[in-house]
N, C-alpha and C positions, 0 to 999 in steps of 0.2 A: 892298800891303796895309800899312796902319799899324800898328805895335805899339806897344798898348797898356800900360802898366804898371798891377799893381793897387794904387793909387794908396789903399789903406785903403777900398777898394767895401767890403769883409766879402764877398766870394763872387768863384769864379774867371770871369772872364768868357768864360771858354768854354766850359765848363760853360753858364752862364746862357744863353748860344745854341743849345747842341746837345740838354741835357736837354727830351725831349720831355713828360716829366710837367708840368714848370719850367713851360714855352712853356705847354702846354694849362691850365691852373692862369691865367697869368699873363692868359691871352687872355680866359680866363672872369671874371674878375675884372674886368678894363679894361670887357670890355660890361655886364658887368654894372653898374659903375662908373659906366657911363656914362645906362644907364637911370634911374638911380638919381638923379642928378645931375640930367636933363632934366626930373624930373618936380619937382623943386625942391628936394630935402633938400641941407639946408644943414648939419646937424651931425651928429659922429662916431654919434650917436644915431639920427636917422632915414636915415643910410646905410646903418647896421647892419643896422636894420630893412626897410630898403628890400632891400636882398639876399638877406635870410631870406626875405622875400616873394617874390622873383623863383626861388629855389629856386638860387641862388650859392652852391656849397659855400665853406667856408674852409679856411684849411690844414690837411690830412690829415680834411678833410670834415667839421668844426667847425663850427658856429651861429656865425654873426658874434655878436661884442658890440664894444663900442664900445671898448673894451681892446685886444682882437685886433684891430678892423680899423688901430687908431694904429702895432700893433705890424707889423702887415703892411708898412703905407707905408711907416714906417722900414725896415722890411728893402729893400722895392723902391725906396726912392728913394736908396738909398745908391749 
């Protein structure tokens, strides 16, 4: 197994693989993500919207808005 160092992620990465809240949250998100994406929305705006639509909770089960979801990617793309 290779180890990893947390190279400034902001979050432990092992943690990020074991927490099952994390995982089920992160999974929700990506499909929904993805539905959201297929049907054409192109900005932070109607992605927002596109997930309130699809019924995509947000963090600790928050209304997407276009603030949250930038703040989200930054968390997860870190």
């Amino acid at each position: 197994m290779i180890s990893v160092q947390n190279r400034d992620l902001g979050f432990d990465p092992a943690e990020y693989d074991s927490n099952p809240i994390e995982k089920a949250f992160r999974d929700s998100f990506a499909n929904g993500l993805e539905m959201v994406l297929d049907r054409g929305a192109d900005t932070l705006e109607a992605i927002a919207a596109g997930l309130n639509e699809e019924a995509v909770p947000g963090p600790g089960g928050a209304a997407w808005t276009p603030a949250l979801l930038e703040s989200e990617l930054d968390r997860l793309g870190r």
